[in-house]
N, C-alpha and C positions, 0 to 999 in steps of 0.2 A: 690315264696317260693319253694323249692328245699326238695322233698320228700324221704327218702331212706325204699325202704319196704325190708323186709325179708319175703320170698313168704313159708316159711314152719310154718312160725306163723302169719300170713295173711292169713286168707282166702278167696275164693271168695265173701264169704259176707260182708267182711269186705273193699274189694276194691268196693263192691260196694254203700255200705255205704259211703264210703269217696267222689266214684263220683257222688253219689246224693247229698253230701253236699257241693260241689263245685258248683255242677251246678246250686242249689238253689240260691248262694251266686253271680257267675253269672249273672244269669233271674233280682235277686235285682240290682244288680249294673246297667244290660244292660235297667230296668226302669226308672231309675232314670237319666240315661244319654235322653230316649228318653223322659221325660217329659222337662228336661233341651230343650232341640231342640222346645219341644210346646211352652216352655215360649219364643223364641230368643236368647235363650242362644249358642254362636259358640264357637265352640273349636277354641284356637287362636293361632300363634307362638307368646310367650313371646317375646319382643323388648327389646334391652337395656342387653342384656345377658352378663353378666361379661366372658370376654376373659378365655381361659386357657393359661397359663403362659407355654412357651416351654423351654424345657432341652435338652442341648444337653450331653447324652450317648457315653459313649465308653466300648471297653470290658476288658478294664481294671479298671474300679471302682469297686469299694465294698461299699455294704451299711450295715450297718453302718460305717460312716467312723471310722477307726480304728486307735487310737492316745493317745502316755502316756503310752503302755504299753507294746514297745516291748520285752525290758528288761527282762517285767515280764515272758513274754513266756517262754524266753530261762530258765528261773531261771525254772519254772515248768516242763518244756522239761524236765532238767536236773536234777529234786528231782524222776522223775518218772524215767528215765535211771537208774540213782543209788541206786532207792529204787527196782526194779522188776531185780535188779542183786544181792542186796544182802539179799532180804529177803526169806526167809526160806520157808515161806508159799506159796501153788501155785498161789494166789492171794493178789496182793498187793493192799490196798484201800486208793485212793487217796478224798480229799474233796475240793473244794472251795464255801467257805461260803459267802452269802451278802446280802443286800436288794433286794428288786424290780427293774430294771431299773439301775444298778451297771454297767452293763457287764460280769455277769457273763457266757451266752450262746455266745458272739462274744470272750471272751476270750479262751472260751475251745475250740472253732471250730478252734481259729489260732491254739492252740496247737495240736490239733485233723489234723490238715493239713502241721503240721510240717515235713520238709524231715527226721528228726533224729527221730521219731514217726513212719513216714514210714516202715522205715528202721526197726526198731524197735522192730514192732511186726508182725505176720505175718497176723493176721485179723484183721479189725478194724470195730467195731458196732458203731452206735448211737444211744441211750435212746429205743424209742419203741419197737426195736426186743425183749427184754425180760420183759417188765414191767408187764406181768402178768403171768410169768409162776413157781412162787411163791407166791403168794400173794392174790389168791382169786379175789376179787373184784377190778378192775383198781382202783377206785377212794381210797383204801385204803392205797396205792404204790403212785398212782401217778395220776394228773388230766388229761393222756390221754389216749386214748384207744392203747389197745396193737393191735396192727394189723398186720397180713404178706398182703407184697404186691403180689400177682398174677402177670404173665405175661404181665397182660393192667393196673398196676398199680392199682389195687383195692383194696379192704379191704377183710381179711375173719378171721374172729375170730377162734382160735384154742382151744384144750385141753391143758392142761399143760401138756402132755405124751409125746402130738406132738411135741408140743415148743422144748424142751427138745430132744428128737429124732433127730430134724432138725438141734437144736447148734449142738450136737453130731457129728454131720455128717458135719458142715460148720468149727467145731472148732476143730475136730480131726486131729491130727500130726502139729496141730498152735497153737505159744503163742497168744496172744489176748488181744489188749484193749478196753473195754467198758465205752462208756458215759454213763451216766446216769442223766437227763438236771433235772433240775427246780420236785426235790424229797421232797415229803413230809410225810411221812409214819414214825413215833417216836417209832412205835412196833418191838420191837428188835427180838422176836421170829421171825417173819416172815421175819426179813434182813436173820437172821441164816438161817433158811430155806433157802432162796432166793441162799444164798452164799453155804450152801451144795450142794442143786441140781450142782451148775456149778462145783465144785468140783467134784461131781460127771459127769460131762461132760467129763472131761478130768482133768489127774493130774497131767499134765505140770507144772513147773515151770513158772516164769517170766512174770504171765499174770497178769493187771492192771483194775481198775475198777475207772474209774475219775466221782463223784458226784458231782452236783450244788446244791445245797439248799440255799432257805432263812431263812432258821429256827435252829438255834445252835442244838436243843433239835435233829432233825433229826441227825447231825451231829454225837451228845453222841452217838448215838446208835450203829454205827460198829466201827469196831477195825482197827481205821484207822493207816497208817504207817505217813500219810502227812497231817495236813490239813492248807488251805490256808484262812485269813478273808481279804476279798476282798477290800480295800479303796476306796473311791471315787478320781477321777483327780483332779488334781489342778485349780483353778482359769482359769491356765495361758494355760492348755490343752482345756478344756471345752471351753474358748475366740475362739480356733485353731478347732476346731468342728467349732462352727457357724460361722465363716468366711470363711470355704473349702466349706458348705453348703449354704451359702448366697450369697458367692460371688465367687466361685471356685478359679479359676489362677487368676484372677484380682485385680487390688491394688484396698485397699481398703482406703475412705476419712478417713478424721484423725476425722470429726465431728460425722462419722458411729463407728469409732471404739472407741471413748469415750464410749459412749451410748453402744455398744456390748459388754463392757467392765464389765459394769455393770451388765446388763442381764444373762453376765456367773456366775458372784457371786450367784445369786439365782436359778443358774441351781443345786447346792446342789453337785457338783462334778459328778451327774447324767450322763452317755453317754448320756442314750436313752433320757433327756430331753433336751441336747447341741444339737442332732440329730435332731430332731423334733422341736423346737425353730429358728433352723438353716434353714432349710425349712420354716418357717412357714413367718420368714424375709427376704425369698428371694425376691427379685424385691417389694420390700416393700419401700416407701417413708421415709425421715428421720423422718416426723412429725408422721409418722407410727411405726420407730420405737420407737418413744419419747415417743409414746402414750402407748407402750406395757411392756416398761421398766416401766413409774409411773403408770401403773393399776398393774404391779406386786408389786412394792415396796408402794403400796396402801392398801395391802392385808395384813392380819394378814399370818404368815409362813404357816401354816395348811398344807395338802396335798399338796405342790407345783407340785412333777409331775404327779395329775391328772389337775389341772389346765391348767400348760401346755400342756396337752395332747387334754384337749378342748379348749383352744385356739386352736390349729395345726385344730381341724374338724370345729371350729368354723369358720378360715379363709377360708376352701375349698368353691373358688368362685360359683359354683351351685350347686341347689339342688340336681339335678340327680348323680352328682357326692359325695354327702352325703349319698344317698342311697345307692349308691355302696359302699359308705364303711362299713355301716351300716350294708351292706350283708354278710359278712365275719365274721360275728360273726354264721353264722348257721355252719360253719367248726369247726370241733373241738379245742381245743389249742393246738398251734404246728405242726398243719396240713402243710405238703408242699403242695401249693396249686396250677395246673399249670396252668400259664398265661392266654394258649387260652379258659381251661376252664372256667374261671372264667368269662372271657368277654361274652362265651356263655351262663353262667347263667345270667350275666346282660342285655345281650340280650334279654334273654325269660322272663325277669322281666318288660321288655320296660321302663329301665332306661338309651339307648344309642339313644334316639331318642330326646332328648332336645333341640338339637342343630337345627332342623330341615335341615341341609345338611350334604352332604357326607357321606361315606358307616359307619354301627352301627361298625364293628370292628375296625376302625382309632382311632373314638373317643373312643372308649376302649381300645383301646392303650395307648393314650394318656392320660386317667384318671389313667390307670398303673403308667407311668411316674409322674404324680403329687400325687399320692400315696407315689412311692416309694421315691421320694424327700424328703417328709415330714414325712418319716419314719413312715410313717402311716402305710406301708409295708415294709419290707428288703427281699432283693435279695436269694432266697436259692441256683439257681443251672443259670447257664447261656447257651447258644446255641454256636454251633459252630463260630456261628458270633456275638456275645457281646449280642444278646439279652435275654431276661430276660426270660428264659422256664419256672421257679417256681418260688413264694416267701415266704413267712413263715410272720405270723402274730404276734409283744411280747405282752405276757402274759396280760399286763396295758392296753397294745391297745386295748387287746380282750374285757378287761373287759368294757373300756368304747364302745367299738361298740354293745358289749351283752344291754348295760346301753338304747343304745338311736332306737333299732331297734323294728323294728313293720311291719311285714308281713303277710298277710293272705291270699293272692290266690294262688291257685298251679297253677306253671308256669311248672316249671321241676319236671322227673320224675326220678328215679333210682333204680331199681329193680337188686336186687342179692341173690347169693343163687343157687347153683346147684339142689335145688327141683324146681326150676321155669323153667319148659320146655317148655311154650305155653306162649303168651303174653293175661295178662286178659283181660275179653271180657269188663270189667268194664269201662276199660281203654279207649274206642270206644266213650264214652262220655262229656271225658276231651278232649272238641271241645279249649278249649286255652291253649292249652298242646305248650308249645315252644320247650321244650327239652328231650327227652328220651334216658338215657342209659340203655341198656341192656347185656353189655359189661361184667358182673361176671354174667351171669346167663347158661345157658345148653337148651337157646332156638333155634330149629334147622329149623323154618318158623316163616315168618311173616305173619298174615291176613290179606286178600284183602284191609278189611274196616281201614285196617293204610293210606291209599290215602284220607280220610276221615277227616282226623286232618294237616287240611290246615294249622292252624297257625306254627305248627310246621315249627322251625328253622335249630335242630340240631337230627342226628341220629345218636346213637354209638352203633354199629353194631361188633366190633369186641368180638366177643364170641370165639375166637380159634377155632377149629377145628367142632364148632358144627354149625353154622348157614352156610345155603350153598348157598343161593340164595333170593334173592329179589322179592317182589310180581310185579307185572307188573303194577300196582294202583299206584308206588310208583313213578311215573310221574305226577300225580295229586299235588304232594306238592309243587307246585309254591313259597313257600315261603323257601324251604329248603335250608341254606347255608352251613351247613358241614354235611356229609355224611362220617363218620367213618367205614370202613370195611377193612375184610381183605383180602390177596391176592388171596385166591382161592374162595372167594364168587361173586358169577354169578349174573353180573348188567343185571334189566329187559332191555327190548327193551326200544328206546326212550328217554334214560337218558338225552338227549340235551335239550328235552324241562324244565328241570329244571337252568330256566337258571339264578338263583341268588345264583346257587353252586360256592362255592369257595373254598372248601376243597375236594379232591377227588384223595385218592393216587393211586387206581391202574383203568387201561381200558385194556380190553382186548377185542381185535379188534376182530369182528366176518365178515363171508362170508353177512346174509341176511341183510335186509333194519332193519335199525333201531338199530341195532349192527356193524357199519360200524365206521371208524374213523371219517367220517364225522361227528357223534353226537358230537362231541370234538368241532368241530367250533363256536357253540353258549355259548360256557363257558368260555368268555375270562375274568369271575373275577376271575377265577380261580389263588391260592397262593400258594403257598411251593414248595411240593415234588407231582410227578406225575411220573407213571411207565405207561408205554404203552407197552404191549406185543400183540403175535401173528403177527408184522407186515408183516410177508410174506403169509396174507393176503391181503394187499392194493396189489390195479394192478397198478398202477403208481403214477409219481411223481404230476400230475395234480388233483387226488384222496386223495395224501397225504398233499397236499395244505390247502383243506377242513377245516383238525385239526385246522388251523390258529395258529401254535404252536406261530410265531414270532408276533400273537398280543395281547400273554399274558405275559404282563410288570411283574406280581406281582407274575407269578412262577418261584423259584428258582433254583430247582432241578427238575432234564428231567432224567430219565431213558428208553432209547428206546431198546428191545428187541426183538429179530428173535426167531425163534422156531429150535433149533438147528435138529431137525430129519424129517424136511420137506424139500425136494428139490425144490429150485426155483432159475432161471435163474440169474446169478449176477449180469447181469443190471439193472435187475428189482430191488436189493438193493441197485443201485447206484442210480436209478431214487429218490426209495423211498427214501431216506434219504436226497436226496436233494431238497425235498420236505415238510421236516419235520425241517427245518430251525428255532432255538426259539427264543426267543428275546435278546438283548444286554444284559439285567438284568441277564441273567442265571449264577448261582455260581457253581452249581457242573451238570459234562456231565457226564452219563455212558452209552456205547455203547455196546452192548453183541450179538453175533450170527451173527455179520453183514457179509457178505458173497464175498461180492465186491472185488474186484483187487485193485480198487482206490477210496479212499474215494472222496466223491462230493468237489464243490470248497468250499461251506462255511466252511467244516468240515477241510478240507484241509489248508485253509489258516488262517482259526478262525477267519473269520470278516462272517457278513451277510448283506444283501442286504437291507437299507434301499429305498422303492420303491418310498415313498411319495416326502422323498427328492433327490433321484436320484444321493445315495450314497451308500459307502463299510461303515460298522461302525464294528468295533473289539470286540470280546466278551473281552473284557482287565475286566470284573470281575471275571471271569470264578477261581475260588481256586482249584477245584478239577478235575480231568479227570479220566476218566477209559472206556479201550478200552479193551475187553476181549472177546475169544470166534470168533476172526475175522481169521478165518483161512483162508481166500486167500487175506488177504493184500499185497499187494509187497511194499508198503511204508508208512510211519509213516506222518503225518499231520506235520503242523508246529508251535511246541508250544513256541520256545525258548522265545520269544519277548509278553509273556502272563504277565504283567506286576504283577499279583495277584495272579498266581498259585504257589500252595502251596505243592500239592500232585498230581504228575504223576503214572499210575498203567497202565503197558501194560501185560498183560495176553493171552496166548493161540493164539499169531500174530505167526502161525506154519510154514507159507508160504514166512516170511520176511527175507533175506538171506544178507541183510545191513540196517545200521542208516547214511544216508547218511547228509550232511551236509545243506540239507534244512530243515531237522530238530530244526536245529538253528535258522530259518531264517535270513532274512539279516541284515549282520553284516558289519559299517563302521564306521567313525570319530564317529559318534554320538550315535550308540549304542555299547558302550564297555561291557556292561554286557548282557550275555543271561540266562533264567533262572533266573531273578534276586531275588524270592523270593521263587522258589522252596525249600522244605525241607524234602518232601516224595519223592522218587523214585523206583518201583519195575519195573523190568522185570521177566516174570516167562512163561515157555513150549514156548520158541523159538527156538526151534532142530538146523535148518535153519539156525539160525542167525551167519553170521564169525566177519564179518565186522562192525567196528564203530567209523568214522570217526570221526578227529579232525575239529571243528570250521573253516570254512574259512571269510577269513576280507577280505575288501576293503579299502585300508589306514586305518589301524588300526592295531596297535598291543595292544600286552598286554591287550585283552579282558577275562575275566574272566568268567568263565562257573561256572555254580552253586555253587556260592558262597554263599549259604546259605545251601545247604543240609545239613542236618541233619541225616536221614535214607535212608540208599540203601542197596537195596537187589538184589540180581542176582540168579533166581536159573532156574535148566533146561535149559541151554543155553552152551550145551557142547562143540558145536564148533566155539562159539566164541574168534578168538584169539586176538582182539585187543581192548584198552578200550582210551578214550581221557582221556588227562592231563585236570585236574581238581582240584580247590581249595577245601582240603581236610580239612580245619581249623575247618569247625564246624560239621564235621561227628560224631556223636555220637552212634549211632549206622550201624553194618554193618552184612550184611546177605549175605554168596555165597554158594550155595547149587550147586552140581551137575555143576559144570563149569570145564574147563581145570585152570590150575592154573595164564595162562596168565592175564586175568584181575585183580585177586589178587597181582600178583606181582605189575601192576600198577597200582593200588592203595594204597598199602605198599610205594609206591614212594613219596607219598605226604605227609611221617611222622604225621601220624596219631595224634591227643594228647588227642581228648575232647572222645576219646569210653567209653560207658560206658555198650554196650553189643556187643558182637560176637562172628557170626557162622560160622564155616564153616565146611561145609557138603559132604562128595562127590567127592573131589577132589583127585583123585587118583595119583596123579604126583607130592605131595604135601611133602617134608621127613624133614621139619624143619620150624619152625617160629622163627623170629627175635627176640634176644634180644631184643632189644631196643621197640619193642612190646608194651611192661611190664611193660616197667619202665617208659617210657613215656607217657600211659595213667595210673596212679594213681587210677582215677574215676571209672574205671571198674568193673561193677554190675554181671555183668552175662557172660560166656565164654562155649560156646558150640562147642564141637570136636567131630565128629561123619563121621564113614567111611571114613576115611583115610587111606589108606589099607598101605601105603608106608611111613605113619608119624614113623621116630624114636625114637624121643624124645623131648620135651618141657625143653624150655631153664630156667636156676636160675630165671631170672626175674619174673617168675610167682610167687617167694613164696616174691615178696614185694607188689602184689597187695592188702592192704590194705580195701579197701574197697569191694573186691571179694563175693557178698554173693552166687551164684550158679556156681558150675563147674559140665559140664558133660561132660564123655568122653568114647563114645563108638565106638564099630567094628572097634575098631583100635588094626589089629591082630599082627603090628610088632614094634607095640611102647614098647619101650625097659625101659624109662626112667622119669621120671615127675619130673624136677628140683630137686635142689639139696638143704634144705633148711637147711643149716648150723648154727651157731651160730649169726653168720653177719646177718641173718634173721629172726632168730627164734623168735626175740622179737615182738611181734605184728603180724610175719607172718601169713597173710589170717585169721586177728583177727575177720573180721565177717563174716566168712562163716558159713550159713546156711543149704546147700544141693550139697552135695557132692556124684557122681554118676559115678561110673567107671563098665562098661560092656564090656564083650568082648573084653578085650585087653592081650590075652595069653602070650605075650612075656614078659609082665608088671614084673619084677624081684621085685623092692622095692618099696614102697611108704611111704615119710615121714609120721611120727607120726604127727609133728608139723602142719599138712593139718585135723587133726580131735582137731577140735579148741572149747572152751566152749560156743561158740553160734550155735555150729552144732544143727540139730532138725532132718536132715533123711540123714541119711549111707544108699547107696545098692553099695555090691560088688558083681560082677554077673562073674562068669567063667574067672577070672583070675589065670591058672592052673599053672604059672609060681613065683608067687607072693612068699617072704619067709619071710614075717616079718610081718605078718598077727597076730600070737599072742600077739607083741607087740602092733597091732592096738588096739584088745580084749580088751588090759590092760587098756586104755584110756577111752574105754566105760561109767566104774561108775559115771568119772569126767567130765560128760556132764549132766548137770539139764535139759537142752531144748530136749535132743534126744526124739523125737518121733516114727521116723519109721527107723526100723535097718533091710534090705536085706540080706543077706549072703548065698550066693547058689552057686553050682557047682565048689568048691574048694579043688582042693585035702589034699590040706594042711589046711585046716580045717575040714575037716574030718578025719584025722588022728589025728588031738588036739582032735578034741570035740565027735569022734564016730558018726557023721551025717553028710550028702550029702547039708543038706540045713536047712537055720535058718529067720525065719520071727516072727518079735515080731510086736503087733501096741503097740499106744502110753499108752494103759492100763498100758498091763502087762508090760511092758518096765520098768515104771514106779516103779513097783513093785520087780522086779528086780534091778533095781537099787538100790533099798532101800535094797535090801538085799547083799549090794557090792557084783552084777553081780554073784551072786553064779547061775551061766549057767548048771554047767552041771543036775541037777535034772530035770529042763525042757525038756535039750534035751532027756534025757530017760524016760523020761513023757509020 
């Protein structure tokens, strides 16, 4: 059972009350097991243990599967578009109404992740950030707790002054859409309330408010613009669930889908019960399914999707894996809950030990997987690699795992609250303590006698900035597998003898015995992410062997670090690091401070030494790389032929003065593409760098160079004058800061189409961009122009960017001109721009009116001394509902209209003014 105290209504008697009452509970339990042992009674492995049914994941799924209703999206998309543009009110209130188990949280989440949504607004909330900061008591709003997340993801209850204070400040100069999930509250005074405060947050126009309810009577009560009554799917949808869920891509027999055929009828048009039914008949026999289709239509109608819903726990093949689900009901409703932790609660429960083999987090993995099959859990947030980082528990679900749960030992622990400084001594007791976070509290030591509490599994140590160091005792917990801290907290001596850790994100390599990177070598269960600093510390590369980076399979991510303001010899970086060699499995490498001339061979060529087999093997998983801070590189590794790499980041290679063509590596008949999946590329602080060779083949032509990028940025790299020909088709965004204009030109070579942001920054040799720019990419989001000291003018084509929501254009002293946006334009011209920012461009004579568009929300004009149509901008002002932040400083020619130097409104008073058609000048004499 999983305890949460609040340490400032807790007191020490009351912790020690609770662990006298464990321990009591304990001492009973632990006699009762040793009279068992008197009589002959053995503890046994269960035989006969019903398999777990495996799933194969990708990270392209979604759970619940989502079907039947795309349609509906768009229609919703588009009632909230047209109602938060033509309604009057700052807030526009949207509803969909339905039963239990409808769809109505999978429906708003698509709508809630719509591009045209995006775009939209400029904040987007969901349900809990505000459900108590009107309303008094949570449960009279709504059945969950209002909570802001902290830094480490934690809970801490607010005032409603704060709540309040904090939109103020997240939702100031933003329009805004709010979810608001699964409301129950019929008391119209306090919706009023609820809707004045945000009112009074901000008086913007065009902000939206979309509510879920099961209940009409909630519905009556605001004054809504929309509301939607949600139907159930058809027959023929609900069939299309439990067959993507029972059977995925696979044809399905004609005598399963009789029988499925049926079964969807009594799913009542239900998602969440076609979801769950669908699961529950996976890898299910036909006589299995025959059996579950006549126990339904056996049944009188009554509650069907609770029935379903224990059927779904009823088929979960072991016990232990019924307890875990059963666990999930001590989270709140609606709790995102994340993955690992959840396993480390069932861990400290010893519910992952049934199986009697293999390590407790696989099979917790694995009971994840048959959870979330059987929609017993859905997916809330995913990882860089498809897998499942959080899931969220529906409402029905919770109630039946509330319905069948039974817990009474404390296993974990969880103490928060900035009055909790010291860990209680109470605590010293709870000898089958598995788990303690102390992760929200302001404690800045641990005691000795934490080495004491053997059973412990899991530590969460990260407190930000208060906890600094670890007890030296804390080698004593031979059982501990994850060790949460953070990066400036001082691991005791000795860390290696915990050697059932497998979570431990940073080491910082120390001079004496027992803080040596050798303690790294007995932790090869080590997983994920790991940072190693200080290493110019190790003396060599026989030293750095020790770590045995390359025989930990199940870590992913290696960050090795130098201490940039220590001098040490650069061989000594070239020994160590090629000594620090990690395993094939490694996904993302980052290299920082390395010092060497030339990187070692592994690094060099991205294979590593398999010794056992007496083989090269290729990091070909490796997606990400970053190499920053290596100021005496003379050459770049060879990544071209990385058959997974996704994002390159070279930083601070100060010393590199070419990208020579082994960078590619070798290219013939049979490797035509290098780079094949890259889609990030930065270079950034290469002074040095001139030269960058084009690809050389061997019988081959027509080899294609990153044909996948997506993003490349170039900045600080002034004297590079040459860039290779490269397929420009899926660049979408592009960054060049601080360059000569030659690589820009060659990349403009490859007719750009898919941008949809660009900077450029810095280029002084730069006095015109291309028509065809403009008009060729349509999709363009965002365009930054900034220090172009020699730019004259920006071509027509910019006033058809349509989709344009930010331009900014600064210290560009001799730009004369900013397209010409005529009649042939002006329709729709730059119809969604939002933030429009021109500084320091003194030669600037005119700027169309038709550039201050009805979805602008923040104007700054900042010392444009040449500008002369500046009143006419003025005029436009009132007929902007969205403007929030309006600039206007250092203009001559608005100082002589308006009798002031400079003018700054926020989105209040803006507001206010506005409503009084912009009558400016009493303000500015104010």
């Amino acid at each position: 059972m999983v305890q949460f105290l609040d340490t400032k209504t807790l007191t020490e008697f009351r912790f020690l009350t609770i662990a006298l009452k464990i321990q009591e509970i304990n001492e009973n339990l632990e006699y009762v097991r040793k009279e068992g042992a008197d009589l002959g009674l053995k503890e046994r492995l269960a035989t006969n243990v019903p398999t777990l049914p495996t799933f194969e994941t990708d990270s392209f799924s979604h759970d619940p599967i989502f079907i039947g209703r795309d349609e509906l999206v768009s229609e919703i998309v588009e009632v909230i578009n047209t109602g938060t543009t033509t309604d009057e009110r700052v807030i526009s209130i949207f509803a969909i109404v339905g039963m239990g188990g409808l769809g109505k949280t999978t429906l708003t989440r698509n709508v809630f992740h719509h591009p045209k949504i995006k775009t939209l607004f400029g904040s987007h909330l969901w349900e809990g950030f505000l459900k108590k900061a009107s309303f008094g008591q949570v449960d009279d709003w709504s059945r969950q707790d209002f909570v802001k997340k902290n830094s480490h993801d934690q809970v801490e209850v607010e005032s409603r002054q704060d709540i309040l204070k904090r939109l103020q400040k997240a939702l100031k100069e933003k329009t805004y859409l709010i979810i608001l999930d699964d409301v129950w509250n019929e008391h119209r005074p306090k919706w009023d309330d609820f809707i004045n405060s945000l009112v009074g947050v901000t008086s913007i126009k065009g902000n939206a408010i979309v509510v879920t309810t099961r209940n009409m009577e909630v519905a009556s009560t605001m004054q809504l613009l929309h509301r939607h009554h949600l139907e159930g799917l058809s027959h023929e949808d609900c069939w299309s669930i439990i067959k993507a869920k029972a059977f995925g891509k696979e044809d399905i027999p004609s005598e399963f889908e009789t029988i499925g055929r049926k079964i969807a009828t009594r799913c009542q048009g239900l998602p969440l019960a076609a979801n769950v039914v669908g699961g529950a008949l996976c890898n299910k026999s036909e006589d299995e399914w025959l059996s579950i289709e006549e126990k339904w239509l056996s049944h009188d109608e009554g509650d069907r999707i609770t029935k379903i819903l224990k059927l779904s726990f009823d088929n979960l093949s072991l016990p232990s894996l019924k307890k875990c689900f059963a666990y999930c009901s001590l989270f709140p409703k609606g709790r995102k809950i994340k993955s690992q932790e959840l396993i480390e609660y069932w861990m400290a429960e010893g519910f992952l030990e049934a199986n009697g083999s293999g390590e407790m987090e696989y099979l917790g993995d694995k009971f994840m997987k048959v959870l979330l099959h059987n929609s017993l859990l859905q997916v809330a947030e995913r990882d860089d690699y498809g897998n499942v980082e959080s899931c969220v528990m529906h409402d029905l679900v919770h109630d039946l795992a509330c319905s069948i749960s039974d817990f009474e030992r404390l296993h974990a622990l969880v103490l928060e609250g900035y009055w909790c400084t010291k860990l209680p001594r109470s605590i010293r007791k709870l000898i089958h303590l598995r788990k303690l976070d102390i992760s929200s509290t302001w404690i800045e030591y641990l005691p000795d006698w934490i080495g004491e509490l053997h059973q412990l599994q899991t530590l969460n140590a990260c407190t930000g900035s208060f906890l600094r160091e670890l007890p030296s005792t804390l080698k004593y917990l031979i059982n501990l597998r994850h060790l949460y801290i953070d990066d400036d907290v001082e691991l005791p001596a000795e860390i290696g003898s915990l050697t059932s850790l497998q979570t431990l994100k940073y080491f910082k390599v120390g001079e004496k015995d027992g803080w040596k990177i050798e303690e790294l070598g007995s932790l090869n269960g080590l997983k994920g992410t790991l940072e190693i600093s200080n290493l110019e510390k190790v003396e060599n590369k026989e030293v750095a062997e020790k770590a045995s980076l390359s025989q930990k399979s199940k870590l992913l991510e290696l960050r090795l670090t130098w201490n940039m303001r220590r001098e040490v010899e650069a061989t000594n970086h070239e020994n160590v690091l090629e000594g620090l060699q990690p395993h094939s499995n490694m996904k993302k490498l980052e290299i920082e401070g390395f010092k060497g001339k030339r990187f070692p061979s592994w690094t060099r060529n991205m294979v590593i030494e398999n010794v056992p087999q007496g083989c090269w093997v290729a990091l070909d998983k490796l997606i990400e790389i970053k190499l920053s801070k290596c100021s005496e590189c003379e050459e770049i590794p060879m990544f071209g032929q990385l058959p997974n790499l996704k994002s390159l980041w070279l930083e601070g290679l100060t010393n590199l003065k070419s990208i020579n063509s082994s960078f590619y590596g070798l290219v013939n008949e049979e490797t035509r593409v290098v780079f094949p999946a890259l889609e990030r590329l930065v270079l950034v602080e290469m002074q040095k760098l001139t030269d960058w060779e084009e690809v050389e083949s061997v019988g081959a032509s027509d080899v294609k160079v990153f044909p996948n990028l997506q993003h490349l940025e170039i900045s600080q790299c002034k004297q590079l004058m040459s860039f290779p020909n490269h397929s420009g088709s899926c660049l979408k965004s592009l960054i060049i800061r601080e360059t000569g204009s030659m690589p820009l030109t060659c990349i403009f070579k490859t007719k750009l189409k898919l941008l949809t942001e660009l900077w450029i920054e810095g280029i002084d040799d730069l006095k015109y961009l291309p028509n065809w720019l403009f008009y060729n990419n349509p999709n363009l989001l965002e365009l930054r122009l900034r220090k172009c000291c020699n730019l004259r003018e920006l071509p027509d084509g910019l006033g058809t960017l349509n989709s344009l929501e930010k331009l900014i254009i600064s210290d560009c002293p001799n730009l004369e001109r900013v397209a010409s946006i005529g009649a042939q334009h002006s329709q729709g011209s730059l119809a969604c721009l939002k933030i429009l920012e021109i500084c320091e461009c003194k030669a600037l004579l005119y700027l169309p009116c038709e550039m201050v568009g009805s979805l602008l929300e923040e104007l700054e004009l900042e010392n444009l001394s040449s500008l002369k149509n500046l009143p006419g901008i003025i005029d436009y002002l009132p007929k902007l509902p969205r403007l929030s932040r309006l600039d206007i400083f250092g203009d001559s020619q608005f100082m002589a209209t308006f009798g002031s130097y400079e003018l700054r409104i926020d989105g209040e008073k803006l507001g206010e003014i506005c409503q009084n058609q912009f009558n400016i000048s009493p303000l500015l004499n104010g």
